[in-house]
C-alpha positions in Angstrom: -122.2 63.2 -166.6 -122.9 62.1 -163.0 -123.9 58.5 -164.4 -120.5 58.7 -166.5 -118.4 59.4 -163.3 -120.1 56.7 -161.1 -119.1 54.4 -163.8 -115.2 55.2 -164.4 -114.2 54.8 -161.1 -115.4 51.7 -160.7 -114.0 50.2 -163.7 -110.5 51.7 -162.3 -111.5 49.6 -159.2 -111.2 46.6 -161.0 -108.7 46.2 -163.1 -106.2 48.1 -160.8 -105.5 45.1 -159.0 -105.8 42.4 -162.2 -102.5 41.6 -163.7 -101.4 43.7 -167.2 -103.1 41.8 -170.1 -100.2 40.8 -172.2 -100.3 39.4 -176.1 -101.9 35.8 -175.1 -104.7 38.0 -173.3 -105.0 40.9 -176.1 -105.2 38.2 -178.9 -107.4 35.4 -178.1 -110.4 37.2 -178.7 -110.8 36.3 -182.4 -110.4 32.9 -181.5 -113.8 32.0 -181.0 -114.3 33.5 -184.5 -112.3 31.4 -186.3 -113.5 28.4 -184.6 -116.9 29.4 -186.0 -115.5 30.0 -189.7 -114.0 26.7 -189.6 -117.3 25.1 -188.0 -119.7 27.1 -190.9 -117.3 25.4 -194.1 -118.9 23.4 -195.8 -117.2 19.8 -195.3 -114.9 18.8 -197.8 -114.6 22.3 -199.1 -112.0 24.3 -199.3 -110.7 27.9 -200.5 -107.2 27.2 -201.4 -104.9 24.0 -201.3 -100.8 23.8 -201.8 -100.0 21.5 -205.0 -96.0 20.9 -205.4 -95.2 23.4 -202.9 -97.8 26.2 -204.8 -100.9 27.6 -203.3 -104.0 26.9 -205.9 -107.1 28.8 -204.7 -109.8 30.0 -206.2 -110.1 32.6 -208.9 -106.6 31.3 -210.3 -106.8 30.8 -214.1 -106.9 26.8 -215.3 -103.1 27.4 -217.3 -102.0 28.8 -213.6 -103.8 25.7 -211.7 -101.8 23.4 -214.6 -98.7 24.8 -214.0 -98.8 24.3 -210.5 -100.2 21.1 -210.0 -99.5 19.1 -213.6 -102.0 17.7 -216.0 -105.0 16.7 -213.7 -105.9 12.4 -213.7 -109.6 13.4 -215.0 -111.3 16.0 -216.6 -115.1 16.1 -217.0 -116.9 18.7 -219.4 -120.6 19.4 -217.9 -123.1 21.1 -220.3 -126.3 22.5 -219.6 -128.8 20.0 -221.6 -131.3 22.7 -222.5 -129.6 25.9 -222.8 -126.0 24.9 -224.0 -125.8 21.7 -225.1 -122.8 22.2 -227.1 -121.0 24.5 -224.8 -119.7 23.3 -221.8 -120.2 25.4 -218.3 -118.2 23.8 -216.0 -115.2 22.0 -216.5 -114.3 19.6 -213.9 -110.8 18.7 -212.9 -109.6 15.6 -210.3 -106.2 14.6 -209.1 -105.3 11.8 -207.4 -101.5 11.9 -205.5 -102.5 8.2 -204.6 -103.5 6.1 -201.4 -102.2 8.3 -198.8 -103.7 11.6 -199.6 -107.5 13.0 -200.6 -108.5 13.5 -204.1 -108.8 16.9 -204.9 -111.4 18.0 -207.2 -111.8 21.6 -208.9 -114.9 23.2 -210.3 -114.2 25.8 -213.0 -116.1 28.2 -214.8 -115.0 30.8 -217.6 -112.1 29.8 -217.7 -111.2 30.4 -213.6 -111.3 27.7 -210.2 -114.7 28.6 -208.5 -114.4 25.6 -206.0 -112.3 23.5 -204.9 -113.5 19.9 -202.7 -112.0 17.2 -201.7 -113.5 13.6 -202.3 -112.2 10.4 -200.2 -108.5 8.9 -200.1 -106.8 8.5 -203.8 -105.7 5.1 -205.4 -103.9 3.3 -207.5 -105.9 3.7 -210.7 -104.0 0.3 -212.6 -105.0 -2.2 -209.5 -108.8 -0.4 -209.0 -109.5 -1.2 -213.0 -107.8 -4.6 -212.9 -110.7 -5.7 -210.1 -114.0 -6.8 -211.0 -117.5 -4.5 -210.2 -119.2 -4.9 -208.1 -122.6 -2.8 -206.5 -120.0 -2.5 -203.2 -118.4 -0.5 -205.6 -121.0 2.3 -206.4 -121.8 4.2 -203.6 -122.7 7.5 -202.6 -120.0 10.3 -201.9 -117.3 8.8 -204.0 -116.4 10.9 -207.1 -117.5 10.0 -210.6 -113.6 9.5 -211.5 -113.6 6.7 -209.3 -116.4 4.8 -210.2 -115.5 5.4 -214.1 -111.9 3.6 -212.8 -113.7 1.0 -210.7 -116.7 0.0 -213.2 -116.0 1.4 -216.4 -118.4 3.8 -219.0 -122.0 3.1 -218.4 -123.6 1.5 -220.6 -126.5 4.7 -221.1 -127.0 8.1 -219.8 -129.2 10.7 -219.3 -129.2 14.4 -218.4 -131.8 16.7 -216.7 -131.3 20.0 -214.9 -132.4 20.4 -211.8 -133.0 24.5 -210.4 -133.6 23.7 -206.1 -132.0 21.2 -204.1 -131.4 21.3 -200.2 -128.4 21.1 -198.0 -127.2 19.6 -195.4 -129.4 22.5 -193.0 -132.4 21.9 -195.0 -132.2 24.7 -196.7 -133.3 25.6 -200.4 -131.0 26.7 -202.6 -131.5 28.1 -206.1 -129.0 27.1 -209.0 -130.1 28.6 -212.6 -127.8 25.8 -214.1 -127.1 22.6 -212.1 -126.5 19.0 -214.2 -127.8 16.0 -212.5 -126.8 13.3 -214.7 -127.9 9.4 -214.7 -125.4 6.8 -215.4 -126.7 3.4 -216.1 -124.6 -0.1 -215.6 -126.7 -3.1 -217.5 -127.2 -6.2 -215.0 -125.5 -9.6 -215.6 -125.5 -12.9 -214.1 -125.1 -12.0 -210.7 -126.4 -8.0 -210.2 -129.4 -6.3 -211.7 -128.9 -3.5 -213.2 -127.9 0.1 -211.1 -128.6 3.6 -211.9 -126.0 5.8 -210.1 -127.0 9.5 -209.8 -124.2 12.1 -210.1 -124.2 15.7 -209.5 -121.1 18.0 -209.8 -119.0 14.9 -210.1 -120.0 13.1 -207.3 -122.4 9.8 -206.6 -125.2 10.9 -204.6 -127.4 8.1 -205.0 -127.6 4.3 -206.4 -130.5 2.5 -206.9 -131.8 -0.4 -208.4 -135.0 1.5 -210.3 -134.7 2.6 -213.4 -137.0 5.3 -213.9 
């Protein structure tokens, strides 16, 4: 007790001459903490996004994500090549609103949105297929809608599932079911031939060897 009231009074000592703390003061301690939220999100993630004046986030069924935003620009079945080879376990969805704003693309499972990125700016899909391919074209980050717009179906692909990768922290990560898939664009007169990596529809790598 005699520790306790050596303490109070002097905490009475100092804030009896400090200004009241008003709302500015009483609020901003959460700041930092929402700093740090926004610093820890993945980039190009996202847990909700408005489409036509709706909010879409995730958990909302695919006929509710429909509704909201219209019939998505591309939709990509991915199927497990050991375990469900005829049943599809993710569905993905991609929209493109054109040059000015970011595709959008949603991951869904069962049915319901489980993630939803963004990729880089949309375009206008009837100029992009009018120009010819080229390996400028292929590169890593963009989305697999794109590069099916810019360089057409490949001419083979392959399939393996992968159960570890790392991210951006170097950490290990553990997916039971994760499609890598291997698109493969034949050479021609001027370019030998590419094999353009994709995992949950986006290029992650392009490389001239085949294997």
């Amino acid at each position: 007790m005699a520790c306790l009231a050596s303490i109070l009074p002097a905490r009475r000592r100092a804030t009896s001459g400090s200004r009241p703390r008003g709302p500015r003061h009483a609020g901003s301690w959460w700041l930092p903490g929402v700093l740090m939220v926004g610093l820890l999100l993945p980039a190009g993630e996202a847990w909700a996004f408005r489409c036509n004046g709706s909010l879409v986030s995730e958990g909302d069924r695919r006929f509710q994500v429909e509704r909201a935003c219209g019939e998505p620009d591309h939709v990509e079945s991915i199927t497990d090549p050991y375990f469900a080879r005829y049943w599809p376990y993710e569905e993905i969805w991609v929209y493109n609103r054109g040059p000015q704003r970011l595709l959008r693309v949603l991951h869904f499972r069962d049915g319901r949105l489980r993630r939803i990125e963004t990729g880089g700016h949309g375009f206008d899909e009837a100029r992009a297929d009018r120009q010819p391919c080229t390996p400028r074209d292929m590169r890593s980050g963009m989305t697999a809608y794109e590069l099916l717009v810019r360089c057409g179906e490949p001419v083979d692909r392959s399939y393996h599932r992968v159960t570890m990768t790392r991210d951006a922290r170097g950490t290990w990560r553990h997916h039971p079911h994760r499609v890598v898939e291997d698109w493969f664009y034949a050479d021609d007169d001027r370019y030998r031939p590419r094999r353009v990596r994709i995992r949950d529809g986006f290029v992650i790598e392009v490389s001239t060897r085949l294997d």
